[in-house]
C-alpha positions as CSV (number, residue, x, y, z in Angstrom):
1,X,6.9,-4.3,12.5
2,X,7.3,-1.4,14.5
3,X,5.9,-1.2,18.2
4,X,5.3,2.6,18.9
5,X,1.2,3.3,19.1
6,X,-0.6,6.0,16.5
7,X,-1.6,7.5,19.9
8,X,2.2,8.9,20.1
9,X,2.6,10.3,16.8
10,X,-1.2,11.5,17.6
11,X,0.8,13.6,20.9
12,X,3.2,15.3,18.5
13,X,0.9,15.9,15.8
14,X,-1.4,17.8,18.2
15,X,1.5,19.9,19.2
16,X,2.1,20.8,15.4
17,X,-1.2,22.0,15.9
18,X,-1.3,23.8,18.6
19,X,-3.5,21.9,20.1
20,X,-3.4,20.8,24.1
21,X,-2.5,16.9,23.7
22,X,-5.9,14.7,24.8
23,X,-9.5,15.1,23.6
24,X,-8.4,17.5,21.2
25,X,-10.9,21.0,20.5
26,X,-10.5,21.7,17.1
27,X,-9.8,18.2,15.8
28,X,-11.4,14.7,16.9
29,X,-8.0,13.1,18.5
30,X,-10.0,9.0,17.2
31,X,-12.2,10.3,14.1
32,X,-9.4,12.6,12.8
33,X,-6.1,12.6,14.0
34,X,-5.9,8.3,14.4
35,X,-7.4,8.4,11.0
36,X,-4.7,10.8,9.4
37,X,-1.8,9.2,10.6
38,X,-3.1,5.6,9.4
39,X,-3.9,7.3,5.9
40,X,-0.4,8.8,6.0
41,X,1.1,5.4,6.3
42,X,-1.2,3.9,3.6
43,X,0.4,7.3,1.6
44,X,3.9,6.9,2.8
45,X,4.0,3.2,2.0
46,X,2.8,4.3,-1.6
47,X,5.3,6.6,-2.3
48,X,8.5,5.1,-0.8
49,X,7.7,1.3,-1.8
50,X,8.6,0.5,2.1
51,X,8.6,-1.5,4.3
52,X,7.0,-5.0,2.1
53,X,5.3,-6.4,4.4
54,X,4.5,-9.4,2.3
55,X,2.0,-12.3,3.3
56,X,0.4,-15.6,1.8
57,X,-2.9,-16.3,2.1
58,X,-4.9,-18.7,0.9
59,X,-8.1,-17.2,-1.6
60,X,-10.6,-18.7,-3.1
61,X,-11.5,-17.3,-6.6
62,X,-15.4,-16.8,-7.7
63,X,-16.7,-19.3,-10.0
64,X,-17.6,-17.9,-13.7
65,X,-16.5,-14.7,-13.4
66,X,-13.3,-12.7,-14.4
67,X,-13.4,-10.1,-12.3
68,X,-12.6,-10.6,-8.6
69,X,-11.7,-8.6,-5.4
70,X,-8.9,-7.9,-3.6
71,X,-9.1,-9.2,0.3
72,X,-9.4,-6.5,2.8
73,X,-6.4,-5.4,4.3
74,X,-4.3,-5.9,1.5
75,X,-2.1,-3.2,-0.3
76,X,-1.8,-5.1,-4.0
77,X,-1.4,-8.6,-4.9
78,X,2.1,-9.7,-6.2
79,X,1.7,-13.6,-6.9
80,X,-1.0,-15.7,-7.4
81,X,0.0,-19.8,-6.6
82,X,-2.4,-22.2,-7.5
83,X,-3.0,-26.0,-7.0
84,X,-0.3,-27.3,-9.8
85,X,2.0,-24.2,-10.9
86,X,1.6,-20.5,-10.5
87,X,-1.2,-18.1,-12.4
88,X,0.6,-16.0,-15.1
89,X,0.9,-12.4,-14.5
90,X,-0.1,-10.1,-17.2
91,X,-2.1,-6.8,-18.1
92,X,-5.3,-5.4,-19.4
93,X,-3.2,-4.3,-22.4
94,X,-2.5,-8.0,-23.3
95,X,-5.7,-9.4,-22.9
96,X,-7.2,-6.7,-24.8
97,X,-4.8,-6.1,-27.8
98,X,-2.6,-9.4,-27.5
99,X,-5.3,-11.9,-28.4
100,X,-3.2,-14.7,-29.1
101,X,-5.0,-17.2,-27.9
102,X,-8.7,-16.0,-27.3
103,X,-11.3,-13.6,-28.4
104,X,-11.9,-10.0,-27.6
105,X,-15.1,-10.9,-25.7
106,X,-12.5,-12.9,-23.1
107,X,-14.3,-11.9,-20.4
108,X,-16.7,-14.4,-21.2
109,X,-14.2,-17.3,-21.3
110,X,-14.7,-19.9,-19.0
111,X,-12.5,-22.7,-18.1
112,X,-12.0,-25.7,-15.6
113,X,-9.4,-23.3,-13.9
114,X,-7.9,-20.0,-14.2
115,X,-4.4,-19.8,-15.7
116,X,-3.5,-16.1,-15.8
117,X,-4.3,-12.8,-13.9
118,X,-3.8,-9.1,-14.6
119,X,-4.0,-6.2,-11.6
120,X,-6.1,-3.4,-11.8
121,X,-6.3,-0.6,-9.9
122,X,-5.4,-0.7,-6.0
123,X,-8.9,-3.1,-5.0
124,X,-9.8,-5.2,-7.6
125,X,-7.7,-8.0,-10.4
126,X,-9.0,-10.1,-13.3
127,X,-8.3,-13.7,-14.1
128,X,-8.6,-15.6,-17.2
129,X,-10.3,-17.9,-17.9
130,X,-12.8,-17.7,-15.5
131,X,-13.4,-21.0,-13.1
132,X,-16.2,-23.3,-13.7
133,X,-15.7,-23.9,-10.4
134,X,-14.6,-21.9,-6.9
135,X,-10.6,-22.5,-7.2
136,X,-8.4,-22.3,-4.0
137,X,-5.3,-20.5,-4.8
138,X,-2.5,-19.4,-2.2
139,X,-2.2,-15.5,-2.7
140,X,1.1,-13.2,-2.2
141,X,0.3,-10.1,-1.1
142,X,1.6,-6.6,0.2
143,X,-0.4,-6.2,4.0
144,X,-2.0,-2.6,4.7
145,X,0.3,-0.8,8.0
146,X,-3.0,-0.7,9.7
147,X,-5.8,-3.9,9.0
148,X,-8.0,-2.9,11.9
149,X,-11.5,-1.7,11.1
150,X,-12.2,2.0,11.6
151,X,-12.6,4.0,13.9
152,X,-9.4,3.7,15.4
153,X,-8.1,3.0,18.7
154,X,-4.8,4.8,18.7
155,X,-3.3,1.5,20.0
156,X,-2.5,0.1,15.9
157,X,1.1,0.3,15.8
158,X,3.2,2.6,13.1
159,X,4.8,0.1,10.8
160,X,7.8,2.2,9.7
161,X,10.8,3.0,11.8
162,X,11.8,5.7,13.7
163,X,13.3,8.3,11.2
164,X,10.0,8.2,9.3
165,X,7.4,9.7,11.8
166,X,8.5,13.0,10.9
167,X,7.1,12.6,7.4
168,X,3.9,10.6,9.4
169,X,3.5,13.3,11.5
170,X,4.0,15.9,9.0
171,X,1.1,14.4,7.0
172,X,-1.5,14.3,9.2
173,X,-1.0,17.7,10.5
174,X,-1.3,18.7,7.4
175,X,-4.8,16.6,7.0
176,X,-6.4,18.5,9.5
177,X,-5.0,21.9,8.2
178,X,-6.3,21.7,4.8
179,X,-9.9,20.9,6.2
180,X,-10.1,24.9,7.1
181,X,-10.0,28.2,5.4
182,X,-7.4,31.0,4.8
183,X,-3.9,30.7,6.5
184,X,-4.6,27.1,8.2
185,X,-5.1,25.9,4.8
186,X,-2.3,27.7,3.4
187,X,0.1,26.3,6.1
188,X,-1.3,22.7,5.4
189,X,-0.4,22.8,1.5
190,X,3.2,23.9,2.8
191,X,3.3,21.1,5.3
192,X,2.1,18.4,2.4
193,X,5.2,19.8,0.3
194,X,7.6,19.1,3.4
195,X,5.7,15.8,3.2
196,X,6.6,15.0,0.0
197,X,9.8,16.4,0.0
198,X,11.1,13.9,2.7
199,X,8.8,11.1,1.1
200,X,11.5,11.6,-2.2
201,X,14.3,12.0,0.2
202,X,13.5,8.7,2.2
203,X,12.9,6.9,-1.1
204,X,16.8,7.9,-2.9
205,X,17.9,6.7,0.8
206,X,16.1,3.4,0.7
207,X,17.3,2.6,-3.2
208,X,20.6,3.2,-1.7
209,X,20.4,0.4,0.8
210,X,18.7,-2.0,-1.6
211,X,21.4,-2.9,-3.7
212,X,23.5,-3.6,-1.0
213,X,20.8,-6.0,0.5
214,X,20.1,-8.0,-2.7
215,X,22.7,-8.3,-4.5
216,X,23.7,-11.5,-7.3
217,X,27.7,-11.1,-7.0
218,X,27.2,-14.3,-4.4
219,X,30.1,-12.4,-2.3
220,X,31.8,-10.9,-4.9
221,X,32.7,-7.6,-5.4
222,X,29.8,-5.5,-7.2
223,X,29.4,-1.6,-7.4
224,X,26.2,-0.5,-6.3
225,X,23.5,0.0,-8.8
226,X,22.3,3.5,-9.6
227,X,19.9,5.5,-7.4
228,X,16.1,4.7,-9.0
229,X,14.5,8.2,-9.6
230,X,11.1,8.1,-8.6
């Protein structure tokens, strides 16, 4: 966890705009600048896969239903513990067209306790069967850079390091760009392809590191795995 404020990156993303640094004329420094940097981290986060800020927390699932929510200020779920052994990760795909074991009309299952759950989309997850019951589960998750409620303070700290506020800064410049006509717009679609040019550049440099962190040679001597293309 980083400890640089949005309110710096908010400085330098005023002077991409040509904007005197404080209350800001053209752009709302809290409503819109605070808010594009914290979307550009959501974004960032997204595209590079870094940094995991993982967590456990404990969750209750809803009784007789399959379809629950996502906590705020989480990213995705990655693991679901419960009570005796871990719920089984799968997909829609398998509850829908691999009906081993139940009925097309699953959703209607119900049971003394979940034993399997499938993601979907970036807010919501299934499980199956659905508890008779509310059942406490421990929850591994992926935090949001930025869990305060909105509007923002500027005082939320940037989660990524140093040689990524460029691309932060970038981004939310860009944001406010985009909102206008003519050349401002035209400049902001140029500034989101910078973005996403050092988002894929950051990305190759991170998949470069990562096999040198986690490796299984226990010591040994291993060649480093090829660069992931994202």
């Amino acid at each position: 966890m980083g400890t640089t404020p949005i309110s710096v990156l908010a400085d330098k993303v005023q002077q991409r705009l040509e904007e005197t640094i404080g209350a800001g004329a053209w752009w709302s420094r809290q409503y819109e600048l605070f808010t594009a940097l914290t979307e550009a981290q959501n974004d960032l986060l997204l595209l590079v896969g870094r940094p995991t800020q993982i967590v456990n927390v404990p969750f209750t699932i809803q009784a007789n239903t399959v379809w629950q929510t996502i906590p705020k200020g989480y990213f995705q779920i990655t693991d679901i513990q419960g009570a005796g052994a871990p719920l089984y990760r799968i997909s829609l795909w398998d509850l829908d067209m691999l009906q081993s074991s139940w009925n097309s009309d699953w959703t209607q299952d119900v049971d003394t306790v979940a034993r399997r759950w499938a993601p979907i989309g970036m807010n919501m997850f299934v499980v199956h069967p659905a508890p008779m019951y509310p059942q406490q589960v421990n929850v591994t998750a992926i935090q949001l850079p930025v869990t305060e409620p909105w509007p923002y303070t500027g005082s939320e700290t940037v989660v990524f390091s140093d040689e990524f506020f460029v691309a932060l800064e970038i981004y939310a410049a860009s944001y406010c760009r985009v909102k206008e006509l003519g050349a401002e717009f035209q400049e902001g679609v140029q500034m989101m392809q910078q973005y996403m040019a050092l988002a894929q550049r950051m990305t190759a440099i991170q998949d470069l590191r990562d096999p040198l962190l986690f490796s299984s040679g226990y010591g040994a001597a291993q060649n480093v795995n090829p660069t992931t293309k994202r």
